[in-house]
Structures are given as C-alpha cells and as structure tokens.
C-alpha positions as CSV (number, residue, x, y, z in Angstrom):
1,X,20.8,48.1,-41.4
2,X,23.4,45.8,-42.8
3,X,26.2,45.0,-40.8
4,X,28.9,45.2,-43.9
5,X,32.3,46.2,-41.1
6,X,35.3,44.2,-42.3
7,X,39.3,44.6,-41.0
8,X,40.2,46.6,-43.3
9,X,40.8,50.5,-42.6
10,X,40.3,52.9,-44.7
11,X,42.4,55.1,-45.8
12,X,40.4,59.2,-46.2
13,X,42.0,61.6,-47.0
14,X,40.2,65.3,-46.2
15,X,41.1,68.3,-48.6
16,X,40.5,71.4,-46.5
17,X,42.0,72.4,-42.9
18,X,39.3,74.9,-42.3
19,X,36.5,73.9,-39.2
20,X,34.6,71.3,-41.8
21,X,37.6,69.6,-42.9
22,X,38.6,69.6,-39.0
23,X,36.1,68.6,-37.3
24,X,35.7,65.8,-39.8
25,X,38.5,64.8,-38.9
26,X,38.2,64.5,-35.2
27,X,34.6,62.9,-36.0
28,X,35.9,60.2,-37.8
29,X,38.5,59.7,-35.0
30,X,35.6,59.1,-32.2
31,X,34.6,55.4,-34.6
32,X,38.4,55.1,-34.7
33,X,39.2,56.2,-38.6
34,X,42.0,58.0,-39.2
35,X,41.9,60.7,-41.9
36,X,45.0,62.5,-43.4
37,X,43.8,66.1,-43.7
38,X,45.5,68.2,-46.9
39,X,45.5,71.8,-46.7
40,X,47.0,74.1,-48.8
41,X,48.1,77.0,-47.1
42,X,51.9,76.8,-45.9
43,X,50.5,77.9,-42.1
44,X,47.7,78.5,-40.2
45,X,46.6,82.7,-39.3
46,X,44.3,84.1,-37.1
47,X,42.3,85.6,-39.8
48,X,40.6,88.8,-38.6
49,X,36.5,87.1,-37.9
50,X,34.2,86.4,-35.5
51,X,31.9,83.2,-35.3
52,X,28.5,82.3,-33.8
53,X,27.9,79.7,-32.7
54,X,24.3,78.4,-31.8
55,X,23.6,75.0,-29.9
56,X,23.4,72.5,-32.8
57,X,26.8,73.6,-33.2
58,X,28.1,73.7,-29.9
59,X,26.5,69.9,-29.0
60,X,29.1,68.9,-32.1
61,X,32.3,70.5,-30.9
62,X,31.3,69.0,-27.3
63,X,30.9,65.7,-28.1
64,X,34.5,65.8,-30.0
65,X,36.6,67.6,-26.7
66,X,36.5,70.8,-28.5
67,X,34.3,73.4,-26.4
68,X,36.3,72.4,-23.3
69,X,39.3,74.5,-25.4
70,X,37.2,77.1,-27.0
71,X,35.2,78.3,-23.7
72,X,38.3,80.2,-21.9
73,X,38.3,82.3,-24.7
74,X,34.6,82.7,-26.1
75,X,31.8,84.4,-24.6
76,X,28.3,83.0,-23.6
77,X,25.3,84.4,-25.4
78,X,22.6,85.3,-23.2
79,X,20.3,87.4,-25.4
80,X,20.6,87.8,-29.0
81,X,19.3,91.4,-30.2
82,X,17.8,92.7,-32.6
83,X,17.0,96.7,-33.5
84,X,15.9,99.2,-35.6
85,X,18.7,101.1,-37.5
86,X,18.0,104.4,-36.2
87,X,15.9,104.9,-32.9
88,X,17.1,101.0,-31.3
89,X,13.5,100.1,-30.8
90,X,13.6,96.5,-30.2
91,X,12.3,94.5,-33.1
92,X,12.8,90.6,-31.0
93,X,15.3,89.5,-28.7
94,X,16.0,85.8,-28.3
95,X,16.8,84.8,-24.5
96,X,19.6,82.4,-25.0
97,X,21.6,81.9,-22.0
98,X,21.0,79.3,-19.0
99,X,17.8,78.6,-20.9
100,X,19.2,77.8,-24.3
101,X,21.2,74.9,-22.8
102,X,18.7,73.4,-20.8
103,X,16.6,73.7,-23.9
104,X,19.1,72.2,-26.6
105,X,21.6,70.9,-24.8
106,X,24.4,73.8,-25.2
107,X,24.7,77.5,-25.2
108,X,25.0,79.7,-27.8
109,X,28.8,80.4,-28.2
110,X,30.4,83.9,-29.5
111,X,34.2,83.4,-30.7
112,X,36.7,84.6,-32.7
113,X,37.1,82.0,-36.0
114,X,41.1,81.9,-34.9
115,X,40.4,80.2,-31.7
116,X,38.2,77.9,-32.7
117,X,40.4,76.7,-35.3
118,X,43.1,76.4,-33.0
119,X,41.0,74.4,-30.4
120,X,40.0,72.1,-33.4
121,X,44.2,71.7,-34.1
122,X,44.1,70.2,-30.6
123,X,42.0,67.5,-30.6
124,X,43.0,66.6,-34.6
125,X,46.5,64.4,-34.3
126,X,49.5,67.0,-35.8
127,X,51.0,64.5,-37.9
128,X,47.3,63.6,-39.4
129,X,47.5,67.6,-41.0
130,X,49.5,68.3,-44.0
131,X,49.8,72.0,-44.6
132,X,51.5,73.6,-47.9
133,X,49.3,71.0,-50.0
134,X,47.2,72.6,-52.7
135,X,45.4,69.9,-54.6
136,X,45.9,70.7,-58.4
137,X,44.6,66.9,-59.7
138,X,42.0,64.5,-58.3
139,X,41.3,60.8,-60.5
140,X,38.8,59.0,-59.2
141,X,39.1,55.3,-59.9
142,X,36.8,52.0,-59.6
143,X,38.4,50.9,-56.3
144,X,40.9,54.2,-55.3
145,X,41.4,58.3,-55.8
146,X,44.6,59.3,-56.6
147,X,45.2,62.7,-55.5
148,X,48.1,65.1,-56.9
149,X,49.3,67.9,-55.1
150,X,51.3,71.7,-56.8
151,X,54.4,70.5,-54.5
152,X,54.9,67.4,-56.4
153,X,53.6,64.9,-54.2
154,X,50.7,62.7,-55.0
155,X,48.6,60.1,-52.8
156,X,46.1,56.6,-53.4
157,X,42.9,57.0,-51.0
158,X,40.0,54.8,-50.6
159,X,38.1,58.1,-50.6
160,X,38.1,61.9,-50.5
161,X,35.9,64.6,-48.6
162,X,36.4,68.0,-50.7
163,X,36.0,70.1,-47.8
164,X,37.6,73.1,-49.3
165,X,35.3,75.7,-48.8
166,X,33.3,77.9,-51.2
167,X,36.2,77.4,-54.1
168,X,36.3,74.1,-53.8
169,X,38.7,72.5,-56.4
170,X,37.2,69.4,-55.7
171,X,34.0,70.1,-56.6
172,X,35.2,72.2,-59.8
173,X,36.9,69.2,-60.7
174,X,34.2,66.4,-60.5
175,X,31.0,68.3,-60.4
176,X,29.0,70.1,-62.5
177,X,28.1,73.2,-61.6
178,X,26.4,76.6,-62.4
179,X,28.9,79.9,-61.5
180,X,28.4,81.9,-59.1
181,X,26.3,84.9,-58.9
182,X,27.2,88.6,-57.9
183,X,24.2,89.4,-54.5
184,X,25.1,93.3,-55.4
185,X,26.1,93.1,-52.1
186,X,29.3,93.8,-49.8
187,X,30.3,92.9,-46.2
188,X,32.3,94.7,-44.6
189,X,34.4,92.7,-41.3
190,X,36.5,93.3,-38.3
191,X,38.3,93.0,-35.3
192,X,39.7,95.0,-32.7
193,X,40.4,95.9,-28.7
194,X,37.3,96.4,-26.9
195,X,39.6,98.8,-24.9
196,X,38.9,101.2,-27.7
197,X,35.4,100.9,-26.9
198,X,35.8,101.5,-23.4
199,X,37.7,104.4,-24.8
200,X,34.9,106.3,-25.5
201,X,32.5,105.2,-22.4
202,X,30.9,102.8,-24.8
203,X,31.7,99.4,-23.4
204,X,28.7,98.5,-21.2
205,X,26.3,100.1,-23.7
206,X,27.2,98.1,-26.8
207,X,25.5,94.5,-26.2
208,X,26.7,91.0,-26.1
209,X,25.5,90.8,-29.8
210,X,23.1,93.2,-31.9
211,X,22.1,93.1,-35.1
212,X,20.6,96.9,-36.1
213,X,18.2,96.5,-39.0
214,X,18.1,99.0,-41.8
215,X,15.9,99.6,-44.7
216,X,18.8,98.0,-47.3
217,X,21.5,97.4,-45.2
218,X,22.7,95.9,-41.6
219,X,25.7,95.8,-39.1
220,X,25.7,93.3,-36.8
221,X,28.1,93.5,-33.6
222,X,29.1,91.2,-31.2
223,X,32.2,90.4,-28.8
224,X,34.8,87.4,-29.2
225,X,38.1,86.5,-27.5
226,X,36.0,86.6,-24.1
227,X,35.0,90.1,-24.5
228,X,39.1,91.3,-24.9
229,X,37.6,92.2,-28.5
230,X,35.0,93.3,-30.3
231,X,33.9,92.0,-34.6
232,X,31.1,93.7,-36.5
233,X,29.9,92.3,-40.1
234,X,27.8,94.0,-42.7
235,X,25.6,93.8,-45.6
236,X,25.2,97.0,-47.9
237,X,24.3,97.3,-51.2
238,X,27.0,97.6,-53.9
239,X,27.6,96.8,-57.2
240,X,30.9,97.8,-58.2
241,X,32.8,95.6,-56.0
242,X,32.9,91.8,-57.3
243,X,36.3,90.8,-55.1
244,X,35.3,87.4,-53.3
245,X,37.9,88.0,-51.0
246,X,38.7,88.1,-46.9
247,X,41.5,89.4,-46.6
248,X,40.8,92.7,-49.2
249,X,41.1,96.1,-47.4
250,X,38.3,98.6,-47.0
251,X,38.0,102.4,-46.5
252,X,36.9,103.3,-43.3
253,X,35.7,106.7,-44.7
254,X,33.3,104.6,-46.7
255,X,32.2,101.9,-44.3
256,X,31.1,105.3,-42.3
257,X,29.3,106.7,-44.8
258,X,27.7,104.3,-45.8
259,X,26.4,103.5,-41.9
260,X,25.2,107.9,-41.4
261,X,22.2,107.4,-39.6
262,X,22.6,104.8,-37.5
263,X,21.9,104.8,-33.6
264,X,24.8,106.1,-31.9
265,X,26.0,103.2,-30.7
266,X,26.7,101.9,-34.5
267,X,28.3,105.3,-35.2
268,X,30.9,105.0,-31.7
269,X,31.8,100.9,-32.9
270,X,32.7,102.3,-36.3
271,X,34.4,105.3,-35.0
272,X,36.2,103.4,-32.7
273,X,37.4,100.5,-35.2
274,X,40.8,101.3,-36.6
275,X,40.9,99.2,-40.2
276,X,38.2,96.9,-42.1
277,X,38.1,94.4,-44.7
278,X,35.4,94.1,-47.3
279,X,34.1,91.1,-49.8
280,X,31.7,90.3,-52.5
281,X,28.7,88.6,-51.0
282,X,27.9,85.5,-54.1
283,X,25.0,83.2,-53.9
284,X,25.4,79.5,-55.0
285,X,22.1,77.1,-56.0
286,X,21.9,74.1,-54.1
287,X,23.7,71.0,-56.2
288,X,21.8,68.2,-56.9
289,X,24.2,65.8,-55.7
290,X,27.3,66.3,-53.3
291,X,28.9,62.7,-54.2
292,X,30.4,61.0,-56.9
293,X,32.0,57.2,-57.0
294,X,34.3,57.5,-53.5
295,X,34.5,61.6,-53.4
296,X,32.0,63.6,-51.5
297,X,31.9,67.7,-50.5
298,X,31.0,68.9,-47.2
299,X,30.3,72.3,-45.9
300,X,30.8,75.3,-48.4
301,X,32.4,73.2,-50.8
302,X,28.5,71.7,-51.3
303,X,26.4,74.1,-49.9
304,X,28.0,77.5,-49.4
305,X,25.2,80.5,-48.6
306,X,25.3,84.0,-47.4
307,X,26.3,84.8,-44.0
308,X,22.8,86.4,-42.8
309,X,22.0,83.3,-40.9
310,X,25.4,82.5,-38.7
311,X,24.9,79.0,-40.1
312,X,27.5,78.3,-42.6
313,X,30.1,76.4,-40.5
314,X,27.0,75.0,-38.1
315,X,26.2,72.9,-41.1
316,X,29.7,72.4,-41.9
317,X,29.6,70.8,-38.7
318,X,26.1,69.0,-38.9
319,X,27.0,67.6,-42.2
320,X,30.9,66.1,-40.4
321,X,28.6,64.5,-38.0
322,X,26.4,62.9,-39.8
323,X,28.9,61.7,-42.2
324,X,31.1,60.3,-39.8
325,X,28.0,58.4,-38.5
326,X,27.6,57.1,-41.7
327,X,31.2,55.9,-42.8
328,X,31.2,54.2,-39.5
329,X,27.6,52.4,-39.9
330,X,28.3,51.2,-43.4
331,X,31.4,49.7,-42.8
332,X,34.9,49.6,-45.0
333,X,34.3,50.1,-48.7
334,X,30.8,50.9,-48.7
335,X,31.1,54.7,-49.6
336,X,28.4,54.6,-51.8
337,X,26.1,53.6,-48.7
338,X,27.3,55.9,-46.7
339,X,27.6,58.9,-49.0
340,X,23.7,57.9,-50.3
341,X,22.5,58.4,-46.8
342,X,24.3,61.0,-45.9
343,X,23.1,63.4,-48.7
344,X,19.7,61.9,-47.8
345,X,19.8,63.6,-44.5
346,X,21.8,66.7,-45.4
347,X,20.5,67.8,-48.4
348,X,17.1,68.8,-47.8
349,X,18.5,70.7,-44.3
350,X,21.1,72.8,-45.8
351,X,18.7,73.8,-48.7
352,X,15.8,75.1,-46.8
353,X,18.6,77.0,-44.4
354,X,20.8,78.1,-47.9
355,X,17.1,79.6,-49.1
356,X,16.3,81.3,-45.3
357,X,20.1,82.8,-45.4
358,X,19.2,84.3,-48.6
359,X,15.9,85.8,-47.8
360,X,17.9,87.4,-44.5
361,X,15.0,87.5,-42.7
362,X,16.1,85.1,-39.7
363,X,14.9,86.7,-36.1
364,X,14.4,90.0,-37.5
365,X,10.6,89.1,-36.2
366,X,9.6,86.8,-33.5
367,X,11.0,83.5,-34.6
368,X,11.1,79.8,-32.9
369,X,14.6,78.3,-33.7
370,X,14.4,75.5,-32.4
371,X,14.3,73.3,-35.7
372,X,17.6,75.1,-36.3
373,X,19.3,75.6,-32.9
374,X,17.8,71.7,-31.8
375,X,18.8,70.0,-34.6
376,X,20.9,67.2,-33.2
377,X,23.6,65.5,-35.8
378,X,24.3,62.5,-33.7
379,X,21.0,60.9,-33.5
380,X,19.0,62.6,-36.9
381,X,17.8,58.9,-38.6
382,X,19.7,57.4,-41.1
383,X,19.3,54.3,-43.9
384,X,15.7,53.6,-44.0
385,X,14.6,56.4,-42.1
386,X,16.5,59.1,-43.9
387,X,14.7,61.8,-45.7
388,X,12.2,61.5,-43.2
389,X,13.0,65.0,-41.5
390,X,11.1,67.7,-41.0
391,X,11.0,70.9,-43.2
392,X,12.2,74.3,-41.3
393,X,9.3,76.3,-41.1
C-alpha cells in the first residue's frame, strides 16, 4: 500500500457517545489521532440493559485497556443455553468458558450496558467528550465539514463518523435511505437484584444465560453486574405497539401473560422482576454505501439489525477497528482511501450477520461460531486484499 502519512493531523470529530462512537474514539487514540466525540445528551445514565459480549468483541475492548475495567463487574460465560419453552429439553448448548479463550483469544463476557460504557469513559480523554451537543446541521465541503450544533455552537472537521446509533441524524442528513419497517414485534427488557431471585430459592437454578425457545416468541435471561443482577429480553409478537423506544414502560400483567406456559424457571424470573420496559422491534436494509466525501457511519447508524444475534455493538466494535486501521494506513487527508476499504471489509460482514439476526435462528441448533466469535478486526486484510473475506455460513 501507499505510504501517503504527512504532518498534518487531522482533526475527526465523532457524533455519538454510545460504545461505537467510544470505542472509536479510543481506537483512533492507539495510531495517535485524537477525535473530539459530540454527544447529545446533557449526561450519561445507566440505562436499564444487559450486553453480551462474545470474543470478537472482547479481543477489541482488550486491545484498547478496556476489559481490564469491565471484568470486576461482568460475568464470564461458560456455557450458553438454549431450551425448549415449556419442558427445558436442551435444544444446543455452546461450551464457552476456558475453552472459548483459548480458542479465539477472549471469553465470552456478560455485562450490564452501563458499565461498559463507563469503562469505555475511562480510557477515552474527558475533555475529548462533549456532552449536551445534538447535531441539528452537517455541510460537507471539498476540503472540510462544518458541523452545527441546537446549542448554538458550530465546528470545521477534516471528517466526521456518524456514529449516532439507529436514528442517526447523520445519515438522515446525507444518505439516502428507505424507512424503517414495523417486525410486528416487541421486546420487552430489564434489570433487577438477583437477591429477588434468591428470594424465591431460584438463584442456583436460573443459568449463567438461557435463551427458552418458543413457537412465536422467546425470553432470554442472563446475569450482569457480576451476578449482583439479573436482565431478561424478549421477542413476542405484536402489532399494536410501534414505539421505537428504551426507556417506554411496560405492564408486567402483560409481559406475564404473554410468557403462561413457560418452564417454571421463566415464570419465577418474571414473577420476581419488579418493572419492565418495552420497544418496537424495526428492521433496516443494508445501505449500499456507508460513506460520502469526508463523512462515514459506523455501527447502527449504518447497519442497525434486530437484537436476536447479540451482535449489534460487536460490529459496532469490529467496524471502529477496522476503521481506525484504515485512517491510520492511509495517512492525513486520504478519507476516501480509507473509507473505500473500510466499507470493503465491513460491508459484506455486517450484511450476512444483519440477514442471520433477522432469520433469529442463531444457536437455536447446533451451530459453529467461529466465523462470528473468531473474527479478528485487527488483522482482517485491507487495500488490495479487501473483499476477499469469507461468507458466514
């Protein structure tokens, strides 16, 4: 490849504090490019979720100082389960564990999305993070983007990576998309004390992580915070709620019923659980293109999917990564190198797992993940040898 580095640095700015826009961030900081990061909440939360995270995810956070801060608080994956809805036959169980990260380098992580953000604010300088910045104009020009913000303030980048998640502003504003469409679907999500578990003598029965299998429907349950607490997530089919929304309460009485039949131990999590939220499960086409002049997307702001894979922010990840490895190959300026191979490697990946997501199908039968779990985003080829990656199978 060309060797096109001069002295000049690059200025990139990152719109979107969630973990794509951070770990960006803290990628681009190991080749020694500072980003300014533009969120626009006021403040961070601990929003109410859990997160799995498999080894191709894992490998990233490691090589950027991050798993060293999430560990205390996560919990190590030794076997992920899957059962039937009603009697628990096993249907397959992965063996994770010791044997994962001898196979791909890393275990398979369970965490709550709170601390995970946090340990990403930790290696991700504070004064490179701009909170209370909600983007509202983006111009790209031949040699800059001028970005505007609702609080009055405006900046002059050499680039921009829309990294604002599913509603992405950025990509509304330069891309051309088709809208979203309704699954007929629901999730319903929470969190709370595994003590109220324990409560009812359930605590060593529930495992690490199960995902029961119904005939339209399925609850999968797993523990975060290093087993202090315990998140469940859903799919059931509905057609009346459209709300796109995770922070929108739910009726317990509801979840419930809609869950009468499960096993026992299904029936005991939701009986213990206390309050739920519920959202609108959308699907969203692949785009053909996720860059434009000096702006590019990343994560759900160019590929979101469904959730029935625990791969959305594992590609978020993958594609920060690989982008950073870009940027820092090309050299200053040559965005439209980098960008071109980025989307060369990304874009078939993210496709094939945006179309297995969908199916939701993933482990429900024997599976190998290995083209999933292995994938490794610091050494996939790049420039002449892009595209050349394997299909997922």
């Amino acid at each position: 490849m060309p060797d096109n580095r001069s002295s000049h640095a690059p200025r990139i700015a990152i719109v979107g504090a969630g973990i794509g826009g951070l770990c960006l961030a803290a990628c681009l900081r190991r080749i020694g490019v500072r980003a300014d990061v533009f969120e626009q909440a006021p403040r961070f939360a601990r929003i109410g979720a859990g997160i799995m995270l498999a080894p191709n995810a894992v490998n990233i956070l490691n090589a950027i100082g991050v798993r060293e801060h999430l560990e205390p608080t996560s919990v190590t994956l030794t076997t992920l389960q899957n059962r039937a809805w009603d009697s628990g036959e096993p249907m397959f169980d992965l063996e994770l564990g010791a044997a994962a990260e001898q196979r791909y380098g890393a275990p398979f992580l369970l965490a709550h999305r709170g601390d995970l953000h946090a340990a990403l604010l930790r290696v991700v300088p504070p004064e490179a993070i701009h909170p209370g910045r909600e983007l509202v104009g983006i111009c790209p020009l031949d040699d800059r983007v001028e970005l505007r913000f609702a609080d009055g303030s405006a900046g002059s980048f050499d680039a921009v990576i829309g990294a604002d998640g599913v509603h992405s502003v950025v990509r509304r504003s330069l891309f051309t998309t088709s809208p979203p469409s309704f699954t007929g679907r629901i999730a319903y999500r929470a969190v709370f004390d595994s003590a109220l578990l324990a409560d009812r003598g359930l605590a060593p029965e529930v495992g690490p992580s199960t995902k029961w299998w119904g005939p339209d429907r399925h609850i999968v349950i797993y523990y975060v915070s290093g087993g202090a607490e315990v998140y469940f997530t859903t799919s059931v089919p509905d057609d009346t709620w459209t709300t796109e929304s995770w922070s929108a309460e739910g009726s317990m009485d509801e979840l419930r019923a809609e869950f009468e039949g499960f096993h026992p131990q299904v029936q005991a999590v939701l009986a213990a659980c206390p309050r739920v939220n519920k959202w609108a499960l959308y699907d969203r086409d692949p785009l053909p293109g996720w860059s434009t002049g000096r702006v590019a997307l990343l994560g759900d702001a160019a590929h979101p999917m469904t959730p029935f894979m625990a791969q959305g922010a594992a590609t978020s990840m993958e594609d920060a990564a690989v982008l950073s490895r870009c940027l820092g190959e090309a050299g200053p300026e040559n965005f439209a190198t980098a960008f071109a191979w980025y989307e060369s490697v990304r874009q078939q990946r993210t496709a094939r797992i945006q179309a297995i997501s969908r199916s939701n199908t993933w482990l429900r039968e024997r599976t190998d993940p290995s083209e999933v779990y292995g994938y490794d985003a610091w050494s996939v080829p790049f420039g002449d040898s892009a595209g050349l990656e394997s299909s997922l199978t």
